[in-house]
C-alpha positions in Angstrom: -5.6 -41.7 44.5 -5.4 -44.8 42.0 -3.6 -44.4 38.6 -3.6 -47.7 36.4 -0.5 -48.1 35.2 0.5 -50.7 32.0 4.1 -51.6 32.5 5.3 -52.9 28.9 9.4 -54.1 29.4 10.7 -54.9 25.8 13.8 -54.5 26.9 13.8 -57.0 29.3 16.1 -55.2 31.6 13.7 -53.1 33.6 13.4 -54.7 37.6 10.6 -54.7 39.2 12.3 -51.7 41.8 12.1 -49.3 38.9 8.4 -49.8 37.8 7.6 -49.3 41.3 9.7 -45.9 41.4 7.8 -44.8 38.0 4.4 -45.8 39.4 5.3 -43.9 42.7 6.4 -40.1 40.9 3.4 -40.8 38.4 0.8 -41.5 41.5 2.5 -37.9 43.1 2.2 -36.0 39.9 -1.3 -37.7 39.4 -2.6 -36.5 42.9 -0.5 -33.0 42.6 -2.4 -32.8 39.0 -5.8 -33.5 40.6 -6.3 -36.2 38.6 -9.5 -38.4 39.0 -9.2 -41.9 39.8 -8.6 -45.0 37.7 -7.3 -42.8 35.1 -4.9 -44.9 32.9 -1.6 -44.6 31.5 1.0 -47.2 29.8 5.0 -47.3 29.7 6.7 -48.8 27.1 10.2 -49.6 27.9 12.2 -49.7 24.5 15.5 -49.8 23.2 17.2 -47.1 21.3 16.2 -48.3 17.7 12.5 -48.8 18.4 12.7 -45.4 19.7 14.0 -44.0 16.5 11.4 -46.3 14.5 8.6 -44.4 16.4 10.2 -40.7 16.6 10.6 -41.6 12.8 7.3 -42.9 12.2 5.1 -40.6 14.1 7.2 -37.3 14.6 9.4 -37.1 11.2 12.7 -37.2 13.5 15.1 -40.3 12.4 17.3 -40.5 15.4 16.1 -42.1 19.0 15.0 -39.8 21.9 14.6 -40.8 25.4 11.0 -40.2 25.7 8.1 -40.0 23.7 4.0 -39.5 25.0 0.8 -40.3 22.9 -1.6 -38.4 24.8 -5.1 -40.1 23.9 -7.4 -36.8 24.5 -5.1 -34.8 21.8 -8.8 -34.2 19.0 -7.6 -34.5 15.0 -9.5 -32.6 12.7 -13.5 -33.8 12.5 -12.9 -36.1 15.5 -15.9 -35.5 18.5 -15.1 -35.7 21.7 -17.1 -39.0 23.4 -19.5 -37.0 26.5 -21.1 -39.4 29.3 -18.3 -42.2 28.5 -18.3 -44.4 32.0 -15.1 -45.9 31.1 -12.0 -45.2 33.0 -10.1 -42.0 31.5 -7.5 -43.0 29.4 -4.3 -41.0 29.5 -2.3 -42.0 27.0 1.1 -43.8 26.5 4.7 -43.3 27.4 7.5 -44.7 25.9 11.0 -44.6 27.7 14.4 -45.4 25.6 16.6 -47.8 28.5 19.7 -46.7 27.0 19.1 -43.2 26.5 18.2 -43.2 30.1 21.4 -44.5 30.9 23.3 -42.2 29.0 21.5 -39.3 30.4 21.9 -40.5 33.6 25.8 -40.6 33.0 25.9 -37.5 30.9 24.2 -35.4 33.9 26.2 -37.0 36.4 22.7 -38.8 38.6 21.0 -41.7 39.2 19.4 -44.0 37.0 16.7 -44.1 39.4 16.3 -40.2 39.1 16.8 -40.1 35.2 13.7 -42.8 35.0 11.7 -40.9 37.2 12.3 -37.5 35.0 11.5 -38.7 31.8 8.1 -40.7 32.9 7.2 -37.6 34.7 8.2 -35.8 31.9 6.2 -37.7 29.8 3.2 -38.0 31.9 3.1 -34.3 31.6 2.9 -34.4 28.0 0.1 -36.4 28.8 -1.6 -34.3 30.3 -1.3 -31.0 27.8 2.0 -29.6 28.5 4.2 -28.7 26.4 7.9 -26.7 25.9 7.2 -24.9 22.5 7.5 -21.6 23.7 9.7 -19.7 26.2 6.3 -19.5 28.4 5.4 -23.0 28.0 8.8 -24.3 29.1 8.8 -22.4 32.3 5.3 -23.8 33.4 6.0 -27.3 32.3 9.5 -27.3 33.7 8.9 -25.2 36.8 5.9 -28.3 37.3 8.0 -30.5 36.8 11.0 -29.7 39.2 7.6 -29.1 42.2 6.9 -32.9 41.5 10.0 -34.2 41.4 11.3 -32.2 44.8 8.0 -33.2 46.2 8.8 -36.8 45.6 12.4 -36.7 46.6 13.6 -36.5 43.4 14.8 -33.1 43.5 18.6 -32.4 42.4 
């Protein structure tokens, strides 16, 4: 299982430990999701105010969040879906808020480590047509969720 992973740090502060722990729960939940290989995904690490730009920007929410997805496959309206493309399968984007990582982290008494993993997993669900709208939704996605992160160690 191979999952191309674009690591963007505009925070500077990410180490190289923690991309490696993101790339590792995004490879499990990749080969739990039976994902094909050479699909692609990027992470974004932000700060708190480019956050809020985007969650401003492209979800009418002015206030930062610690994780937002752009899942490439979501169809608009008159929009065709490409059949026979060879390319690679393009995912989407994920974009991780440093400090509202750490303040999560903090606030629910873990690790960094274990906050990071969360929200790119999180995230990467989004990706991959998830979603918490409704009462039935949230229990799928979250009981997912908790499989992939106890399956990786990551459990609480």
């Amino acid at each position: 299982m191979s999952l191309l992973i674009d690591f963007i740090d505009e925070t500077e502060e990410v180490k190289e430990a923690y991309m490696s722990l993101i790339r590792e729960v995004l490879e499990k939940a990749a080969q739990m999701e039976n994902i094909e290989d050479g699909a692609e995904v990027s992470v974004t690490f932000v700060d708190n105010e480019r956050i809020r730009e985007i969650n401003r920007d492209y979800r009418d929410k002015d206030q930062p969040t610690d994780v937002i997805s752009f899942a490439m496959e979501e169809m608009g309206e008159g929009e065709m879906e490409i059949v026979g493309a060879e390319m690679p399968r393009m995912l989407g984007d994920l974009i991780i808020s440093i400090p509202r990582a750490k303040e999560q982290a903090e606030e629910y008494g873990h690790s960094f480590d274990r906050e990071l993993g969360f929200l790119a997993l999180h995230g990467f669900l989004h990706l991959l047509g998830y979603d918490h709208m409704t009462e039935e939704e949230e229990k799928e996605m979250f009981g997912r969720q908790k499989e992939i992160l106890e399956a990786f160690g990551l459990g609480r």
